[in-house]
N, C-alpha and C positions, 0 to 999 in steps of 0.2 A: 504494500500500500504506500503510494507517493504522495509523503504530504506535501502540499500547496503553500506557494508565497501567501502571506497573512497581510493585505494592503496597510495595517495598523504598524504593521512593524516596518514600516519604510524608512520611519524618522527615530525609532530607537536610540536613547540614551543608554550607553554601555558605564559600568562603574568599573574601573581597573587602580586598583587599589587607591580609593577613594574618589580618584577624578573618574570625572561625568562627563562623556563626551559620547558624541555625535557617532552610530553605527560604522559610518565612512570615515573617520579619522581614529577609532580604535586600534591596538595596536599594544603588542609585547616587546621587548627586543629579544635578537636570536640569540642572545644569550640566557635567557630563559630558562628553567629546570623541563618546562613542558613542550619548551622548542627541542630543546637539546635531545630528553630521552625520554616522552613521556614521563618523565617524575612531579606528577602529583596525584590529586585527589579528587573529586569529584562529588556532588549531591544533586540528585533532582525533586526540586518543590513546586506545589501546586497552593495558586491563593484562590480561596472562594469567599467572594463578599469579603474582603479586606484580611484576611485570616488565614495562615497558610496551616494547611493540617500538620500534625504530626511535627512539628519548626523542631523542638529539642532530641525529638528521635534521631532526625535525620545528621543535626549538629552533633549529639555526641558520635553517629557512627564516620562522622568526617573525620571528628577529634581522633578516634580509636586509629581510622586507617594513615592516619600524619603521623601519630605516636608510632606506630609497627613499623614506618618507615622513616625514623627515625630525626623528622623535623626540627629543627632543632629552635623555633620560636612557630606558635599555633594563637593565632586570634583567638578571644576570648567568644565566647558563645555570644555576648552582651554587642561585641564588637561587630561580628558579622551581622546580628539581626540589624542593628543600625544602617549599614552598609544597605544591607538587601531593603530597609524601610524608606534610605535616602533613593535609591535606584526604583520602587515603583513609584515615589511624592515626582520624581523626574518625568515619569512617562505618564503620570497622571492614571495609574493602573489600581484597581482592586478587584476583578474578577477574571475567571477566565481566564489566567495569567500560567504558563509556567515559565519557572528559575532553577536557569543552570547554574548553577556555583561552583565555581572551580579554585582552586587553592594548590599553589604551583611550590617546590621547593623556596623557589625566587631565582634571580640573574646571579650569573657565576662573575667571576672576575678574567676568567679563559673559559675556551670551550673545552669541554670534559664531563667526567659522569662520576669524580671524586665529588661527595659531598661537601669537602673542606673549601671547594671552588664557591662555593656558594654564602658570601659574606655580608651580604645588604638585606638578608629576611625576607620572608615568602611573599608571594606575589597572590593577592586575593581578588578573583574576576566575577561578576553579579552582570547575570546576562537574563533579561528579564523580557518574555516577547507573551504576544497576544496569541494564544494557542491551547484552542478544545481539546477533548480529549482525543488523541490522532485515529483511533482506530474507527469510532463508531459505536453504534451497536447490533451491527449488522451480522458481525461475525467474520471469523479469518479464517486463511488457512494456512496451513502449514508442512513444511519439510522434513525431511530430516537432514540435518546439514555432516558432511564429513568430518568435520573438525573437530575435534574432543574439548572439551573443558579441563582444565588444569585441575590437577590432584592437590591437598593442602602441600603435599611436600614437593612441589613445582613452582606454582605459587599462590599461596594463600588468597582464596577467594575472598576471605573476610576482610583485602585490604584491596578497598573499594577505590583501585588505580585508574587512571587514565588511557592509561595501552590499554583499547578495546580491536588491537588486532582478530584478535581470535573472532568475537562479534560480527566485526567487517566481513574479516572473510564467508565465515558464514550465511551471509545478509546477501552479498552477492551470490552465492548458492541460491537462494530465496529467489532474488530478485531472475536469477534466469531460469529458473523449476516455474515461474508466474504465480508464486506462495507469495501471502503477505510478510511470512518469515520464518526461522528454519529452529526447528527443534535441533537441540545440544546435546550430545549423551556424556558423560563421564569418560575413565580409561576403561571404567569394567566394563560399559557398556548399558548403564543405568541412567533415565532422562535425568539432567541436570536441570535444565529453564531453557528457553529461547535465547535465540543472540540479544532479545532485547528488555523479556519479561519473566515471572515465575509461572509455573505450568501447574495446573490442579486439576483432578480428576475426580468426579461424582461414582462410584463403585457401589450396587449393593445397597444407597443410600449414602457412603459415608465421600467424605469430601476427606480426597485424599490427596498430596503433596511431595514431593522427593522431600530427602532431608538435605541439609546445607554443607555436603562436603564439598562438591567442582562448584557453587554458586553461592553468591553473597546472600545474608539476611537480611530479604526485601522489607521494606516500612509497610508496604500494600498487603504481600503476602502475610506480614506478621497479622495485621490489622483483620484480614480475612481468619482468621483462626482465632484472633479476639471471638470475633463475633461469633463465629460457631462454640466457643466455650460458651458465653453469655446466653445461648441462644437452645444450648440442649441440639445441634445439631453434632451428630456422630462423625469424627476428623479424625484424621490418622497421619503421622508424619514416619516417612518409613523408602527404601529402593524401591523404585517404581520399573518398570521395564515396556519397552515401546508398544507392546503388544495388549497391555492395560490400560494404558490410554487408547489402541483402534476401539478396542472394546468397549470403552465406557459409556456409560447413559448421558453423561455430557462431558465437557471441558472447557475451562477457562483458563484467558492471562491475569496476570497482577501487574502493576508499577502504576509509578505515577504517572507519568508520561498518559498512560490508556485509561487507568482509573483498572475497571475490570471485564474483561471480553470476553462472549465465547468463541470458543475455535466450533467452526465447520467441518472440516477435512483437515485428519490429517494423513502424506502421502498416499492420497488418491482414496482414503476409508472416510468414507459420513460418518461424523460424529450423529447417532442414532437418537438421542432423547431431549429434544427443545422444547416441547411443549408439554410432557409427562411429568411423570414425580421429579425426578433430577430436574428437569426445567424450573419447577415450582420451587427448589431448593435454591437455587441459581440465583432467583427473581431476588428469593425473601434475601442472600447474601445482599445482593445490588443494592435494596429498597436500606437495607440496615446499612449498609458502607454508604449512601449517600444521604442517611441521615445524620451520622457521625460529622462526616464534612460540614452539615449544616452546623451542627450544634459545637463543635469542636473546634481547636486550633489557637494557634496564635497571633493576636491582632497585631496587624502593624502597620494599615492605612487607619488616617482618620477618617469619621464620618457613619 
């Protein structure tokens, strides 16, 4: 699925480390930690009605993946929401809104991939555009892409880096198979997530999940299993294998980016149960996660 120029975002205010400038005159130098070697970090936030869901989840898991690689100064939680508060009061933004936040080693003093190059503190970017949920809710489909997901002793999925090679590659699988996008297996051969979301399966009744060894712990995916504890809906976190999802009564993505989709097809199998019990499950998930968005989050437009 190609998402489309958003006419809103033509005139975008970019915030790079605290200056406010103009889409077309943004700019890092290539000296840069995330020029040089992909070394940084990364979060994506969703604002509804001035409120981004979820803001401290996502900030401590930026925190955790700066610490495991070894940053050696990390913005304060207080610091970045500022940032991210002055970059929507800039575009005039409180809904509808997603932010990418990105958080760089910072500019070295030579080019290199020694950390000690790196002397002037991390480079903090608040990219904040006018953008629905990208999928729809129409439904995807999906691949299965060749590319494996990294093992924790390869490299730890729980540090939430910026090399989304592996992604990429996969994504163009996607894109030329004519999939909105490609399922991920592990080394053993177990789904991890999409190149781009977490993958869930309705089995039997239970709303079931890979667990988080080749992929990060999604804010979305967490938030989907809230709600089934709270909710008396039967969940299971557990290796799933490809042949459990052809099978299942339905399937959905997670992230923020999408919010939460169902998959249609995947490689060339109908996902079988949209409108039955699984569907019904499904719904009440959607109807309970978009009422949390209302009720929840953290303010940081006035108004």
């Amino acid at each position: 699925m190609l998402q489309t120029f958003h006419q809103q975002n033509r005139d975008l205010i970019v915030n790079i480390n605290g200056r406010l400038v103009h889409r077309n005159e943004a700019g890092i130098s290539p000296f840069d930690s995330a020029v040089q070697g992909g070394d940084a970090v990364w979060e994506g936030l969703r604002l509804y009605d001035g409120r981004i869901f979820r803001l401290r989840e996502h900030l401590d898991r930026l925190r955790r993946s700066a610490l495991a690689l070894a940053f050696a100064e990390i913005p304060s939680h207080k610091k970045i929401s500022e940032e991210i508060r002055r970059t929507l009061q800039a575009n005039e933004m409180r809904d509808d809104v997603h932010i990418r936040l990105t958080l760089t080693r910072g500019v070295k003093i030579t080019s290199g991939m020694d950390p000690r190059l790196n002397q002037s503190g991390p480079t903090l970017i608040v990219l904040a555009e006018h953008k629905p949920p990208v999928y729809g809710q129409t439904g995807i489909k999906l691949i299965t892409s060749s590319v494996r997901r990294f093992p924790p002793d390869c490299l730890d999925p729980k540090i939430h880096h910026n090399n989304l090679l592996q992604s990429i590659l996969a994504k163009i699988e996607a894109n030329a198979a004519g999939a909105d996008d490609a399922v991920m297996l592990d080394v053993r051969g177990f789904v991890a997530e999409t190149n781009a979301t977490h993958l869930f399966a309705i089995l039997d009744g239970v709303v079931t999940t890979s667990r988080t060894v080749a992929c990060p712990e999604g804010i979305t995916r967490a938030t989907v299993l809230e709600i089934c504890r709270a909710a008396d809906i039967p969940h299971s976190e557990r290796d799933m294998s490809l042949a459990e999802f052809y099978a299942a009564d339905a399937v959905f993505c997670t992230g923020t980016m999408g919010e939460i989709v169902p998959v249609t097809e995947i490689d060339g199998r109908t996902i079988r149960d949209s409108t039955g019990a699984a569907g019904e499950v499904l719904k009440r998930i959607c109807e309970k996660f978009r009422r949390l968005t209302e009720e929840e989050g953290e303010k940081v437009c006035e108004g």
